[in-house]
Residue, then its C-alpha position, 0 to 999 in steps of 0.5 A: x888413506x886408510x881405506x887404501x891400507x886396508x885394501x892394499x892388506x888384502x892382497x897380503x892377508x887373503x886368498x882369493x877363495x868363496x867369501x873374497x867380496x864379504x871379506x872387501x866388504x867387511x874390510x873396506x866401507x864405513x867413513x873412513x872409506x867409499x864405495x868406489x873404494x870397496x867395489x874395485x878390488x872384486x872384479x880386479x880378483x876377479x880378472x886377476x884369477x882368471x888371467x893366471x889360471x891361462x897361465x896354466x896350459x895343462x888345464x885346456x887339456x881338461x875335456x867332457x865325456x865328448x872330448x871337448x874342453x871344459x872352457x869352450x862355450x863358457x864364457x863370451x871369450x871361449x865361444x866356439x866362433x872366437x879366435x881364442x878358440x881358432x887358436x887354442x882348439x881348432x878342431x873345436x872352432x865353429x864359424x861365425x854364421x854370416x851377418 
């Protein structure tokens, strides 16, 4: 149980900023908590962050000297032959080349 206080003071107490995992880790392991416990809250800030930076739309207008937004081909999700690109910049879509 204590474990469960110390994450859940986490989310209160910090920002998700470089040296977020040192802060978990430091915060959440020994015997009063598990590994499981420790390793969760990364990869949900993760997801978090990025989930509410989509929520801002005047960031997809940020482009390279080409014109091309920063995001595409970042990620899996951002590939140009993804939907979510079709959707957010069909000028920038490419077709996925048949299997």
């Amino acid at each position: 149980m204590q474990a469960a206080w110390r994450i859940a003071g986490l989310g209160q107490a910090e920002r998700l900023v470089r040296g977020w995992s040192a802060r978990v880790k430091e915060r959440v392991r020994g015997p009063s908590s598990c590994t499981h416990l420790m390793e969760m809250p990364i990869p949900a800030a993760t997801t978090a962050r990025q989930g509410i930076r989509g929520l801002h739309p005047e960031r997809r207008r940020v482009v390279d000297a080409q014109g091309v937004p920063l995001q595409i081909d970042s990620c899996y999700a951002y590939a140009r032959e993804r939907e979510v690109v079709l959707q957010l910049w069909p000028a920038h879509h490419r077709p996925s080349p048949p299997a």
